[in-house]
C-alpha positions as CSV (number, residue, x, y, z in Angstrom):
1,X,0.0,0.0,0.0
2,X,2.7,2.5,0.9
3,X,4.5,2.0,-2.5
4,X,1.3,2.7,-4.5
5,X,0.9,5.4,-2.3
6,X,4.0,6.3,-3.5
7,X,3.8,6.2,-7.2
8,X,0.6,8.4,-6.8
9,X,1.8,10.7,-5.1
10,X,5.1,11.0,-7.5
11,X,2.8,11.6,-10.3
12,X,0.3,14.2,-8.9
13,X,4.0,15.8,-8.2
14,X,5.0,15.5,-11.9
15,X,1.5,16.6,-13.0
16,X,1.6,19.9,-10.4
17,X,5.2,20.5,-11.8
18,X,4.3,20.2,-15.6
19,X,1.2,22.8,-14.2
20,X,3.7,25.5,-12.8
21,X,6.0,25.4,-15.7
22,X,3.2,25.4,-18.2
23,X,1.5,28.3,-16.8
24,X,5.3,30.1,-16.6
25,X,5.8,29.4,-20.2
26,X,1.8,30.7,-21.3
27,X,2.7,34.1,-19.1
28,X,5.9,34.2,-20.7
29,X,4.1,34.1,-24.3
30,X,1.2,36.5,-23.0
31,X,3.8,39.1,-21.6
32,X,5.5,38.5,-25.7
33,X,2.3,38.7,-27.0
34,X,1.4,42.1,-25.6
35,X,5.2,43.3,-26.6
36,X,5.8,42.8,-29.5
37,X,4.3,44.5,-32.8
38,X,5.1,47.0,-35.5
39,X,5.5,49.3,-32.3
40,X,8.0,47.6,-29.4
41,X,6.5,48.2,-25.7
42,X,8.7,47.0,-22.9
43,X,7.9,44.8,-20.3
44,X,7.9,47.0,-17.7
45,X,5.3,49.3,-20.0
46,X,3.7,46.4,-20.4
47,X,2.8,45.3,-16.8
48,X,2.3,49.4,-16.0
49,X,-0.4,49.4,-19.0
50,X,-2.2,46.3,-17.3
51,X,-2.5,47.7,-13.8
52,X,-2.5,51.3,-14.5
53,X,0.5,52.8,-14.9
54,X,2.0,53.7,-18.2
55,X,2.4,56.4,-20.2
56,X,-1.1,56.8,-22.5
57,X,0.2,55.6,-26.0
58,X,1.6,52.4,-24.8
59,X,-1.2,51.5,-22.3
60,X,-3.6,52.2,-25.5
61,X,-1.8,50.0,-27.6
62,X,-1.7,46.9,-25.0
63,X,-5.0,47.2,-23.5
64,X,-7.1,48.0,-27.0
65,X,-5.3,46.2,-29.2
66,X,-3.4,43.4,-27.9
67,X,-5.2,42.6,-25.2
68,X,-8.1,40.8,-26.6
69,X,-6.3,39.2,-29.6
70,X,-4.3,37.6,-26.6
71,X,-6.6,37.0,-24.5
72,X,-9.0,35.5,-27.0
73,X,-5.8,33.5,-28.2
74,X,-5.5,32.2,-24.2
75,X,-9.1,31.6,-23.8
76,X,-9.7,30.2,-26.8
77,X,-6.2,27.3,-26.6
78,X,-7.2,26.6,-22.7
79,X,-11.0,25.7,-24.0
80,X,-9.6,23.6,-27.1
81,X,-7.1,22.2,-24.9
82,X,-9.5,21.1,-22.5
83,X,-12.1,19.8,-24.9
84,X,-9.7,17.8,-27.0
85,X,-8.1,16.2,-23.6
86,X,-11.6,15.3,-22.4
87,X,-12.5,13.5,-25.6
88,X,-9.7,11.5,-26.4
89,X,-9.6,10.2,-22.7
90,X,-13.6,9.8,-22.5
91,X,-13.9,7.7,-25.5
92,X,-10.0,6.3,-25.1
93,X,-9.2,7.0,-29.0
94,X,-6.2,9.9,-29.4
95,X,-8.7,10.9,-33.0
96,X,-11.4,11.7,-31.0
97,X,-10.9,15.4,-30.6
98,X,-13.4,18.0,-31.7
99,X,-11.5,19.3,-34.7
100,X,-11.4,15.6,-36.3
101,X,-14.7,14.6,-35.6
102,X,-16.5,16.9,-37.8
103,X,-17.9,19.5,-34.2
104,X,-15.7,22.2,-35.7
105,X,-16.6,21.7,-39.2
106,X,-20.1,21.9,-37.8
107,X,-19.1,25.5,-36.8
108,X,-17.2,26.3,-39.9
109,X,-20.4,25.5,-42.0
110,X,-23.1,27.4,-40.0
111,X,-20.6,30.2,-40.1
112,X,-20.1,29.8,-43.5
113,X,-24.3,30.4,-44.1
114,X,-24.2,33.0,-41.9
115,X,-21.0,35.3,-44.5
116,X,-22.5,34.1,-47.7
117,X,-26.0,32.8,-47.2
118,X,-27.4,35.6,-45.0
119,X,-24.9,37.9,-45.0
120,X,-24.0,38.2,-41.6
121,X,-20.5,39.2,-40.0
122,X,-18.8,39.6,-36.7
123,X,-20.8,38.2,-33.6
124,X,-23.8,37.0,-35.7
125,X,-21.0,34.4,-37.3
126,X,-19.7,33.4,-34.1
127,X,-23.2,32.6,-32.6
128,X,-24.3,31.0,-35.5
129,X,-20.8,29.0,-35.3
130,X,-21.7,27.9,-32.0
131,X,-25.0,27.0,-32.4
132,X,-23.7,25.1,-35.8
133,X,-21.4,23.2,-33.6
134,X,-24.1,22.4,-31.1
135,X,-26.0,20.5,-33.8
136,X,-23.4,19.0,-35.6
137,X,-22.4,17.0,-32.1
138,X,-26.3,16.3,-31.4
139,X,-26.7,14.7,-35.2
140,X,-23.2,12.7,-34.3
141,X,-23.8,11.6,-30.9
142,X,-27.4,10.3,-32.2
143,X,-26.3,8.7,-35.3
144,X,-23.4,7.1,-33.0
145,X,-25.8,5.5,-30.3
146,X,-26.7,1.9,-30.5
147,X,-27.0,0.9,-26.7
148,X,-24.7,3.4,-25.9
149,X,-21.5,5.2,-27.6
150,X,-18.4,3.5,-28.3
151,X,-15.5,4.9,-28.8
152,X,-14.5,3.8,-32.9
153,X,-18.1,4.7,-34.1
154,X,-18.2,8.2,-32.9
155,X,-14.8,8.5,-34.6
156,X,-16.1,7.3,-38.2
157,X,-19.4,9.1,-38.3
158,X,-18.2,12.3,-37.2
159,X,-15.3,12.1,-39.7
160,X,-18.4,11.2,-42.6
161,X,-20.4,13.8,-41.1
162,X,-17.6,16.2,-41.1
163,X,-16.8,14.8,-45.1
164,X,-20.2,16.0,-45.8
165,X,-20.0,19.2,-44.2
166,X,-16.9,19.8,-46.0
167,X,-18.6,19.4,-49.1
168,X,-21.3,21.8,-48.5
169,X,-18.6,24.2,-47.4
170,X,-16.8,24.4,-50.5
171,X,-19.8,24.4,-52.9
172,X,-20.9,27.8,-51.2
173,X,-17.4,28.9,-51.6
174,X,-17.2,28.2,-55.3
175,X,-20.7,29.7,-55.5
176,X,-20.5,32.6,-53.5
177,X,-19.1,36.2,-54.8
178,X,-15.2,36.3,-54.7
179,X,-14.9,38.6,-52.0
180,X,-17.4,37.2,-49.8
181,X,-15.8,33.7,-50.2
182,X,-12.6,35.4,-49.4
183,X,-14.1,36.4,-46.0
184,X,-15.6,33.3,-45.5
185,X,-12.1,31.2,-45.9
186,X,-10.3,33.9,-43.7
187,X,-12.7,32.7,-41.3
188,X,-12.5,29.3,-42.2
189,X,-8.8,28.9,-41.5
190,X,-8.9,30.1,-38.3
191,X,-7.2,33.7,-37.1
192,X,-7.3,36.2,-34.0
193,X,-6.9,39.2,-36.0
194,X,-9.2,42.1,-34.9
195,X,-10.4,40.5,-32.2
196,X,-12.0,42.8,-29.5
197,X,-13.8,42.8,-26.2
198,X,-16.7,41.2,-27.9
199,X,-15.0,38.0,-29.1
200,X,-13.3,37.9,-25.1
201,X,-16.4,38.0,-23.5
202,X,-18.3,34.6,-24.1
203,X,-15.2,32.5,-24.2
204,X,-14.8,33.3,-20.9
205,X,-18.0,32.9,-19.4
206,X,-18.4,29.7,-20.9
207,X,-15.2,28.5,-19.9
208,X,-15.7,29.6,-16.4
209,X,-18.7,27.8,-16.1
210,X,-17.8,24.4,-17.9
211,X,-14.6,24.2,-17.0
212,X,-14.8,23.6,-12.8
213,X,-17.6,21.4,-14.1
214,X,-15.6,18.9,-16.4
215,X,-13.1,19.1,-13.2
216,X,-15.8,17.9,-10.7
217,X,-17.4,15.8,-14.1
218,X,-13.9,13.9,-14.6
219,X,-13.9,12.4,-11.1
220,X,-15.8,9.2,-13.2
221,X,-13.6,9.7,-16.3
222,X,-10.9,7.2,-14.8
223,X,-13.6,4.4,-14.6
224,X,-15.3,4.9,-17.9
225,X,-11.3,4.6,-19.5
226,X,-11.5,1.2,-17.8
227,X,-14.8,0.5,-20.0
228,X,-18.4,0.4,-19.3
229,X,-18.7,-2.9,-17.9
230,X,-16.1,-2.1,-15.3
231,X,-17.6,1.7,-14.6
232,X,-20.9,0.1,-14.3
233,X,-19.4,-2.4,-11.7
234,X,-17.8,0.9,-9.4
235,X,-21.5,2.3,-9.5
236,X,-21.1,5.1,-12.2
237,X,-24.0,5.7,-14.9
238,X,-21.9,5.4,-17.7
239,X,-24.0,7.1,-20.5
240,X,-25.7,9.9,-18.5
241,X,-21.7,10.5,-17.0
242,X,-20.6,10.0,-20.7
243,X,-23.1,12.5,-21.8
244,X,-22.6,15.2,-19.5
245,X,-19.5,15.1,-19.9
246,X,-19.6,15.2,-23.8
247,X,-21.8,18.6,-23.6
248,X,-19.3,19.7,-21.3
249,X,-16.4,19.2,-24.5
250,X,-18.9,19.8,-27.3
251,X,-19.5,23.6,-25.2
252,X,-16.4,24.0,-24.8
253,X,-15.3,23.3,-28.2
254,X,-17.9,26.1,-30.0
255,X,-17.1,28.4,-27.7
256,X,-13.3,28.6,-28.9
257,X,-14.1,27.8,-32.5
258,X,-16.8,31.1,-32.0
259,X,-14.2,33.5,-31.0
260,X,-11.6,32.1,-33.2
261,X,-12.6,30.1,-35.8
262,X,-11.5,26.2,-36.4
263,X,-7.9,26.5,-35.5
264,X,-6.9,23.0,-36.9
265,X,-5.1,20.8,-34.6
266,X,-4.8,22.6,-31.4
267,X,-7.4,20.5,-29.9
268,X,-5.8,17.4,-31.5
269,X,-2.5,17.6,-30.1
270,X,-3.3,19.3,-26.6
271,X,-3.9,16.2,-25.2
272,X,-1.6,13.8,-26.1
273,X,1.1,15.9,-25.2
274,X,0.0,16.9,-21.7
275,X,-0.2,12.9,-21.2
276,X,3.2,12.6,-22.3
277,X,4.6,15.4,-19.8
278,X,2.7,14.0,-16.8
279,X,4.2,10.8,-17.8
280,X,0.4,9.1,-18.6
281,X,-1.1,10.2,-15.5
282,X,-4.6,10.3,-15.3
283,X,-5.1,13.9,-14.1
284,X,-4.2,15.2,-17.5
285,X,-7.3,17.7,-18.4
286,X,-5.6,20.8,-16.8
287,X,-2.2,20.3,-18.4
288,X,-4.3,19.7,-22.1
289,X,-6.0,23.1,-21.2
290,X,-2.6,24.8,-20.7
291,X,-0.7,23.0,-23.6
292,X,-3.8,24.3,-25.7
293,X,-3.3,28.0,-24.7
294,X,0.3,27.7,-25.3
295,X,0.7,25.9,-29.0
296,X,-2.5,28.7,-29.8
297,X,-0.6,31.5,-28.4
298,X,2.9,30.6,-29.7
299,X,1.4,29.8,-33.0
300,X,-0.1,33.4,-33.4
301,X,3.2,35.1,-32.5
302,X,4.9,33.0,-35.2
303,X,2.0,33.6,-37.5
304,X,2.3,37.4,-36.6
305,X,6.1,37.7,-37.5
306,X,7.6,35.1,-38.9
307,X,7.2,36.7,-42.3
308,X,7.8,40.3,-41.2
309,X,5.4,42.6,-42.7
310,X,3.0,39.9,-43.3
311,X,0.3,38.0,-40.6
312,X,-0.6,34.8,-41.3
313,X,-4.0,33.4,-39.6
314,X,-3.3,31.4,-36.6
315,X,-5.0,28.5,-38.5
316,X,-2.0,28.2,-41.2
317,X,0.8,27.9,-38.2
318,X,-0.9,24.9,-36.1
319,X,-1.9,23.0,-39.5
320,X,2.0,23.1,-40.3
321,X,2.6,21.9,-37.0
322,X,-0.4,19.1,-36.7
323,X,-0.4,17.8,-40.0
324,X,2.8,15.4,-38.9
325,X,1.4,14.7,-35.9
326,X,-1.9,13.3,-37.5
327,X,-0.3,11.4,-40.2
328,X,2.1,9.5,-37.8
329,X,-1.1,8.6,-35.4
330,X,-2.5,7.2,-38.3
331,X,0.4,5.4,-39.4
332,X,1.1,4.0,-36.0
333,X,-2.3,2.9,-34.8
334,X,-2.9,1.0,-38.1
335,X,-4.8,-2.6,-37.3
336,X,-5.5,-1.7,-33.9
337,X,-8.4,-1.7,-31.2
338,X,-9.5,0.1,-28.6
């Protein structure tokens, strides 16, 4: 008993440790964020313009135009961190994250009939982006149930689902006018730029709400990783658990895709990697939301200047860096179960 109290208590070590250097590294990245620009504002100006004290130019530039962009970017990686962790330990597959299973493409088409169908822009997308999402994981999670949800059959028919959504997407494109389709693939790729107060706002109720939630929700989620017969035997209701905790992701999920659009892959990778720092430990979901808001955040300031004069959207960066990632998954896992 004493050496498994042991091992547990030298990986809730690792997994606080991998905590306080993740969040060291996302301030470090916020404080850069803030900084740097066409017009270079020190740290010191940086921290004054945050709590008050800097001269009027600089605490401009940080609070009304930096700010939200990087607090959106934060927000928006810690909710896609935590979504993606919470999938791919709920159903025990590293593919099922939102991004792969068609719940952002969900988004990206109702967005998409908001700019060219009804000819809608700024918040109106990103409601209609959340609501699309909402739907797209109702349609999947329905279309996945026989007797309950396992974990292989969600994956497939949200990829198909997604397929189809993707195919609806780009007819609109090619129908739509050129500079309205434009618009509509800026958004599609995913991007912070120009985002305000507006976009901060609802990520950050909604991830204040879900987010102690999935932390008092996940209490079960080591059971159901054992499998249903097993979490049935420790006295958990595996499919209303399993539910509530899938509209706890699925929330989480349009919320980030609404203020930022469907950054590929951030979800995707979050996860695996905050396993691999904590060693495999089981209390993984907070280090997935922090590797999130890091790999969002760093990929914006290397989206920002990496080509000098030129901003990428966010989107391009993590593809570049996900793509791999997702081909080797595939590649490895091939033939096998679970």
């Amino acid at each position: 008993m004493k050496t498994v109290a042991a091992v547990r208590t030298r990986g809730l070590n690792r997994v606080r440790l991998v905590t306080i250097v993740l969040v060291l590294v996302l301030a470090a990245l916020f404080i850069a964020a803030l900084a740097l620009g066409s017009v270079f504002i020190s740290p010191g100006n940086v921290l004054g313009a945050l709590f008050g004290d800097a001269p009027r130019r600089a605490a401009y530039i940080v609070n009304e135009v930096r700010l939200p962009r990087a607090l959106t970017g934060v927000l928006a990686g810690l909710a896609f961190g935590l979504s993606g962790g919470l999938f791919q330990s709920m159903v025990r597959n590293p593919l099922a994250s939102p991004d792969v299973i068609g719940i952002t493409m969900g988004a990206s088409a109702a967005a998409v009939v908001c700019i060219l169908g009804l000819g809608l822009t700024g918040v109106a997308v990103s409601g209609g982006a959340f609501v699309g999402a909402l739907a797209t994981a109702a349609l999947i999670y329905v279309l996945a149930w026989r007797r309950g949800v396992s974990g292989y059959r969600l994956v497939l028919i949200g990829i198909g689902v997604a397929a189809v959504l993707s195919s609806v997407v780009s007819y609109m494109i090619t129908r739509a006018d050129v500079k309205d389709a434009q618009q509509a693939l800026i958004w599609l790729t995913g991007s912070l730029t120009a985002r305000t107060w507006i976009d901060v706002t609802p990520v950050a109720i909604i991830l204040a709400v879900v987010a102690p939630l999935v932390l008092v929700l996940s209490k079960s989620l080591k059971a159901l990783q054992f499998g249903d017969d097993v979490a049935k035997g420790l006295g958990v209701s595996v499919e209303q658990r399993r539910l509530s905790l899938l509209l706890c992701g699925v929330a989480l999920a349009a919320a980030a895709t609404a203020a930022a659009g469907p950054v590929a892959f951030v979800a995707f990778v979050s996860g695996p990697i905050a396993r691999r720092l904590v060693h495999g430990h089981s209390s993984a979901l907070v280090p997935s939301a922090l590797v999130g808001a890091v790999v969002l955040l760093g990929s914006d300031l290397i989206a920002q200047h990496l080509l000098g004069g030129t901003v990428l959207p966010v989107g391009v960066v993590t593809g570049v860096l996900g793509a791999p990632y997702l081909l080797w998954l595939m590649a490895t896992r091939s033939g096998r179960a679970g």
